[in-house]
Structure formats: structure tokens, C-alpha cells
N, C-alpha and C positions, 0 to 999 in steps of 0.2 A: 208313278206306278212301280218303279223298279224299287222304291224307298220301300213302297209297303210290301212290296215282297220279300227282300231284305229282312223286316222288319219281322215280318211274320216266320222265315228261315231262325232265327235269333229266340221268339219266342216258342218256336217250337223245340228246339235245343233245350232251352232252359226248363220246360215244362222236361222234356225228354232226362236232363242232370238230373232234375230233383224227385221225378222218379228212382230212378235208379239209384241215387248215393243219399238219398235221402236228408242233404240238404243244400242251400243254394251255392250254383256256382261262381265261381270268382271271371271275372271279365276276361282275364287269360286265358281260365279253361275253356270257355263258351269259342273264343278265339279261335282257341287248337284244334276244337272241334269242325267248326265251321271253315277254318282256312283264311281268316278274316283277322285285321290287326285288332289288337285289346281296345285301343281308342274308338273303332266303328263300332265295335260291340257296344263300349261303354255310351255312345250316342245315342246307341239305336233304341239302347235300356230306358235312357235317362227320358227322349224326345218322344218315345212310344206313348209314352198313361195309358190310362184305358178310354173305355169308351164309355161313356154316358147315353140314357135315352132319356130324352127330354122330358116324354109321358110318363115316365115311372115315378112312384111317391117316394119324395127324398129320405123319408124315414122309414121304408121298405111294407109298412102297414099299408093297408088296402083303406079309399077314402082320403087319403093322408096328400097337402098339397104337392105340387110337380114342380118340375124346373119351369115350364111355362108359365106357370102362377104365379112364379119368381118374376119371371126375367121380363124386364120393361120392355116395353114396346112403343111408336111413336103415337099411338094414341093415350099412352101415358104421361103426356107435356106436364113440364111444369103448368099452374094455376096462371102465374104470369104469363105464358108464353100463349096460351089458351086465351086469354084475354087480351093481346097484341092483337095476335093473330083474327080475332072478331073484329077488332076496331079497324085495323086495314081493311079488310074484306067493305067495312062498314063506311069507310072512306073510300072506295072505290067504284062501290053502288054510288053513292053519293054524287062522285064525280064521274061519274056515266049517267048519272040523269038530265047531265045539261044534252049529252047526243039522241039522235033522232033511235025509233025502235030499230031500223034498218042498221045503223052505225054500230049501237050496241050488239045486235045479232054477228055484225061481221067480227069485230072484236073478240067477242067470247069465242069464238070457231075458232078463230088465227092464234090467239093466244092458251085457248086453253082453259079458260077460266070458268065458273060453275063447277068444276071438277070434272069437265071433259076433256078428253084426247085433243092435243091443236092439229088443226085442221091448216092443208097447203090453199094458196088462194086457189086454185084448182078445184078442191075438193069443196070449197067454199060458195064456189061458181056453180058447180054440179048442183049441190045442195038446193042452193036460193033460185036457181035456174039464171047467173050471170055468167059473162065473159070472164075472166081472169083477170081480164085488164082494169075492167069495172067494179070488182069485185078489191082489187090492190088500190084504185081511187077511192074508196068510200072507205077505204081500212087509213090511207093516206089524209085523207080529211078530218076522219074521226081524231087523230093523234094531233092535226095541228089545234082541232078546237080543244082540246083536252091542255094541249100546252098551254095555251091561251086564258084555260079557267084561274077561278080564284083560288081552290084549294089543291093549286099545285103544290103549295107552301107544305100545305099538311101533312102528305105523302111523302115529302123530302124525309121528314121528320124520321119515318119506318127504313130511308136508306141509309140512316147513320150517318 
């Protein structure tokens, strides 16, 4: 906070010089002004830029696209990574079809998985209407049968 006020004391000086002498000041002068060494001045010049807004068309024309049109995003994956990323998914239905609907239910909760919030075995208990305790055994069973499967091997594969 104290940076940008700084920062903003600097810029307004400068605006303030180049008013008045009508052209830019030297890092010294902004100094003398301000009461500030040449060097903070020259930081505050160099580290300040400006500011950008994201919405506005890069080529100042109306219609014209934006920085957001630009700038990637993670739903912008590589083609590869998008195709990983379905085969895991794809191997992991898979390998949750050997467990019972109950097994796979606690699982998705506690982990997260479907692209829901994980869930505490608490919360999991409330949900399904079980104890916690019961709720941490059926989460506990599910992971040894799963160890146990065949396309453990498979999955290895996506941990590198």
C-alpha cells in the first residue's frame, strides 16, 4: 500500500514537472522535489507501467478482440493433455466398476471426484445417513479392492 502511494506521489510530480516546464523530468529533479533519493524515484518510474484493462480492444476500435480473447485459460489444454486427461478419467470409471454402487458413492464424496467438492467422512455419513465410523470402513474396503484389481497397472502409467 505504501508502494502504491509512493508511487502515485512520483506520478503526480511528474505529471505536475511536465506541466509546468513543459518537458520531462530528470530522476534527480522528481527527487528534489519530492525529498526522495534519485534511485527510489528511478524504481518507482521504471516498476510503475501502466495499467491495462483486460476488456478493452487491444487495437482501441470498437468490436476489435481483448486481452481475454488473448490470454489462455485452463480450459484452453493442449489437444494432448485433453486426451490424457479423458483416458484417466476413462480408466478410473473402469476401475470403479469392479466396487459395489455404495463403495463408488463413498469414494466420489471423500475424494472429490465427478467434479464435486470432497466431502469429510462426516459429511458423508450425514449425507448417506451413516456413522463416520462406517462411512471411513466402506471408504477403507473400497481402496483395498481397488488395490487388488487388475488395471492397477494401468493407472500407474498416468503417475509417471
Amino acid at each position: 500500500l505504501n508502494k502504491v502511494g509512493s508511487y502515485n506521489k512520483v506520478n503526480e510530480a511528474y505529471l505536475t514537472f511536465v506541466q509546468e516546464f513543459e518537458r520531462e523530468p530528470t530522476h534527480e529533479e522528481l527527487a528534489e522535489m519530492l525529498e526522495m533519493k534519485p534511485k527510489e524515484v528511478a524504481n518507482m518510474l521504471k516498476g510503475g507501467g501502466r495499467h491495462l484493462s483486460v476488456d478493452a480492444p487491444l487495437s482501441g476500435e470498437e468490436g476489435d478482440s481483448t486481452m481475454l480473447d488473448v490470454i489462455s485459460t485452463e480450459q484452453d489444454m493442449s489437444p494432448d493433455l485433453n486426451l490424457m486427461e479423458q483416458s484417466l478419467k476413462d480408466e478410473v470409471k473402469q476401475g470403479l466398476s469392479i466396487l459395489s454402487p455404495r463403495e463408488v458413492e463413498v469414494l466420489s464424496a471423500y475424494y472429490g471426484l465427478n467434479g464435486h467438492k470432497a466431502l469429510t467422512l462426516e459429511e458423508i455419513g450425514e449425507l448417506y445417513g451413516l456413522t463416520r465410523e462406517r462411512v471411513r470402513q466402506i471408504k477403507e474396503r473400497a481402496i483395498r479392492r481397488l488395490r487388488k484389481s487388475y488395471n492397477r497397472n494401468a493407472l500407474k502409467s498416468y503417475l509417471g
